[in-house]
C-alpha positions in Angstrom: 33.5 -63.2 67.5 34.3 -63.5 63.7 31.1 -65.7 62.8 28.9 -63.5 65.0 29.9 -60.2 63.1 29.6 -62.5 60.1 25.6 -62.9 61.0 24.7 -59.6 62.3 26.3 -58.4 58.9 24.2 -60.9 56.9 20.7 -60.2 59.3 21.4 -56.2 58.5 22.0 -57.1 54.4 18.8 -59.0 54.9 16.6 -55.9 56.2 17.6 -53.7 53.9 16.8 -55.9 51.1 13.6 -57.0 52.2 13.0 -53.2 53.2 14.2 -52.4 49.6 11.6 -54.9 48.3 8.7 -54.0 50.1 8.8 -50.5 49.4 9.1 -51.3 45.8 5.9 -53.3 46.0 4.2 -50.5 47.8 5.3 -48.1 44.9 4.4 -50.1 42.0 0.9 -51.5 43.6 0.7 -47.6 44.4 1.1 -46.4 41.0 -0.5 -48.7 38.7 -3.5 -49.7 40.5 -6.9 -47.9 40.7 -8.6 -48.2 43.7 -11.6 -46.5 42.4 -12.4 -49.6 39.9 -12.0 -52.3 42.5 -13.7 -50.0 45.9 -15.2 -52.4 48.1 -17.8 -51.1 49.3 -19.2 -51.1 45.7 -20.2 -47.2 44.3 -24.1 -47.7 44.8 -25.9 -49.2 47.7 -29.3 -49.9 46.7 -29.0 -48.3 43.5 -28.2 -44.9 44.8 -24.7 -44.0 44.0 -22.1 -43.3 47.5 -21.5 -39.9 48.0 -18.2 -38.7 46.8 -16.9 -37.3 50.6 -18.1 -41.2 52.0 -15.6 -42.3 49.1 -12.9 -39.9 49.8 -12.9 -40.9 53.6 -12.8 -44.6 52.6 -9.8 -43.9 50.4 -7.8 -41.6 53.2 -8.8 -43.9 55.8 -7.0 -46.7 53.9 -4.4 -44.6 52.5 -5.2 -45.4 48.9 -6.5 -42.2 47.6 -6.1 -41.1 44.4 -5.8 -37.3 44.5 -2.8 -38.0 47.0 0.7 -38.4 45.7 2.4 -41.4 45.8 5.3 -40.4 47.9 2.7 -38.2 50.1 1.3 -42.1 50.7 4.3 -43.9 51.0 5.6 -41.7 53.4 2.4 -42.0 55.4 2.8 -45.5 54.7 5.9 -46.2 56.4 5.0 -43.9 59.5 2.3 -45.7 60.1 4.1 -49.1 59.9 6.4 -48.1 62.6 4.3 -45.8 65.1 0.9 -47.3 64.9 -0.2 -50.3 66.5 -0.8 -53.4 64.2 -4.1 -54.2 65.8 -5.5 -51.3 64.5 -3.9 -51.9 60.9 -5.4 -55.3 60.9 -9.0 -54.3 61.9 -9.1 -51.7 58.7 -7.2 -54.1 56.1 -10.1 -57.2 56.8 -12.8 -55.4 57.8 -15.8 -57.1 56.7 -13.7 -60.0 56.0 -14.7 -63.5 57.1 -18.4 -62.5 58.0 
């Protein structure tokens, strides 16, 4: 009984710190990187420049806009990672990926 509590108490430790970690990731990737210097798509297709609403929507549909707070998008963040499905999560994050 002893070494069982003993796990469950090291398992929970482990959760929260890798919970701890990962949202400190998310927050520092959040808040130092541009998204608008690295967008894939690139900002002109055929040498016309993408409309600024095609942008936006790429940005929100990814969660990475800029005009959002931070906490706004961490918040959505972890909402999405536990109530949405992870198929659809995966489709967005490599779309156009491998072909």
């Amino acid at each position: 009984m002893a070494f069982t509590k003993f796990l469950l108490k090291r398992l929970v430790n482990y959760l929260v710190l890798a919970f701890i970690a990962t949202s400190i990731a998310y927050l520092l990737a959040a808040w130092l990187l541009n998204p608008q210097e690295v967008m894939y798509p690139p900002t002109t297709q055929g040498g016309r420049p993408i409309p600024p609403e095609v942008q936006q929507a790429y940005f929100d549909l990814r969660n990475i806009n800029p005009d959002v707070s931070i906490w706004q998008r961490y918040l959505n963040w972890l909402s999405d990672l536990f109530t949405n499905p992870w198929d659809e999560k995966w489709l967005i994050a490599f779309e156009g990926v491998g072909g």
